[in-house]
C-alpha positions in Angstrom: 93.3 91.5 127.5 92.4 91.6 131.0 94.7 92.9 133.6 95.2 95.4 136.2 95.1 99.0 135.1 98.5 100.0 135.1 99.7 96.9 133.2 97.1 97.7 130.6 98.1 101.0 130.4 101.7 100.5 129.5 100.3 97.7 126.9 98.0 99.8 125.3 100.9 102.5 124.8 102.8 100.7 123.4 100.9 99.1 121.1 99.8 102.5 119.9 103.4 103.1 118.8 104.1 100.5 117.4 100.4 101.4 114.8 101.3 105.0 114.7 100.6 106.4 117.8 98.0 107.6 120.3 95.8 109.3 118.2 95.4 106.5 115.9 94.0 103.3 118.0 90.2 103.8 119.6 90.1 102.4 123.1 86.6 101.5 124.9 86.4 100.3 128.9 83.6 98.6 130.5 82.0 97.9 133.8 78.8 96.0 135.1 76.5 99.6 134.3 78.5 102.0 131.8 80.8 101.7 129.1 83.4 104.5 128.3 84.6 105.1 124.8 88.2 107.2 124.0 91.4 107.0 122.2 93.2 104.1 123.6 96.3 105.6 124.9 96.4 108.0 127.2 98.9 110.7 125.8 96.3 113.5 124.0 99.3 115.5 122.2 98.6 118.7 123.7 101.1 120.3 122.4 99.2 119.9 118.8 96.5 122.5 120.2 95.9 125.3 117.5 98.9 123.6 114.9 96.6 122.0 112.8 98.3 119.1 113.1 96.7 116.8 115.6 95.2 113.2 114.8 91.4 112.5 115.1 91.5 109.0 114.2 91.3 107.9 117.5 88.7 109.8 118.9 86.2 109.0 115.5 87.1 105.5 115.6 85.9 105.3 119.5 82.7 107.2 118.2 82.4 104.5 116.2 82.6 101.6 118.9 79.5 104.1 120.8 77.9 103.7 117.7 78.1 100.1 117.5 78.1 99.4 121.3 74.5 101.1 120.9 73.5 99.0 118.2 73.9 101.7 115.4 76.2 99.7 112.7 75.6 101.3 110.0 76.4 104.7 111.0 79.3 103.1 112.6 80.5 102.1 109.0 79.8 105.0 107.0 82.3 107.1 109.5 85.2 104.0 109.6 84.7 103.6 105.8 85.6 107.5 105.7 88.1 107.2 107.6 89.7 104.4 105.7 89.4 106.2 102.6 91.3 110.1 104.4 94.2 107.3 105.3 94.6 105.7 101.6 94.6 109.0 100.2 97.8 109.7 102.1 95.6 113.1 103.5 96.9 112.4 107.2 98.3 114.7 109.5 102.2 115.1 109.8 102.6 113.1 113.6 100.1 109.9 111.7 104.1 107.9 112.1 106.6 107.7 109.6 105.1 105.2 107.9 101.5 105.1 106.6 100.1 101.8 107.9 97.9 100.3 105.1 94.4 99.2 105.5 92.9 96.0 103.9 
């Protein structure tokens, strides 16, 4: 979607909630010269600092999009695939939502 940045900001919030929250959904932004990969909603959980219970989906799926952006698929895939696998296995932290989503 293409809109103004405060539009896509409340968007992108609140389709993180809706998927689990802001430290599962990647977000990437780009311009004419650079590209800038992060988690896609802007609330970072500080308060998860030193608990042992923050998510880094987020931030290794946006490694992933780097990856890919910079033509590096298959190293891309190996991390997602891991990913995946952590989230099947139910080995998620204890703010990954109430619900675990399932993965195809």
């Amino acid at each position: 979607m293409v809109m103004p940045n405060l539009y896509g900001n409340i968007v992108d919030n609140l389709a993180a909630g809706l998927v689990g929250g802001a430290g599962v959904v990647p977000g990437e932004s780009y311009s004419r010269d650079s590209a800038m990969f992060e988690q896609g909603a802007r609330h970072a959980f500080a308060d998860a600092v030193g608990r042992n219970i923050a998510n880094p989906t987020a931030v290794l799926l946006s490694g992933c999009n780097m990856l890919k952006h910079i033509h590096l698929d298959y190293h891309a895939k190996v991390i997602e695939d891991a990913v995946h696998r952590v989230i099947k296995s139910a080995k998620v932290s204890l703010f990954f939502g109430k619900e675990r989503q399932q993965i195809p």
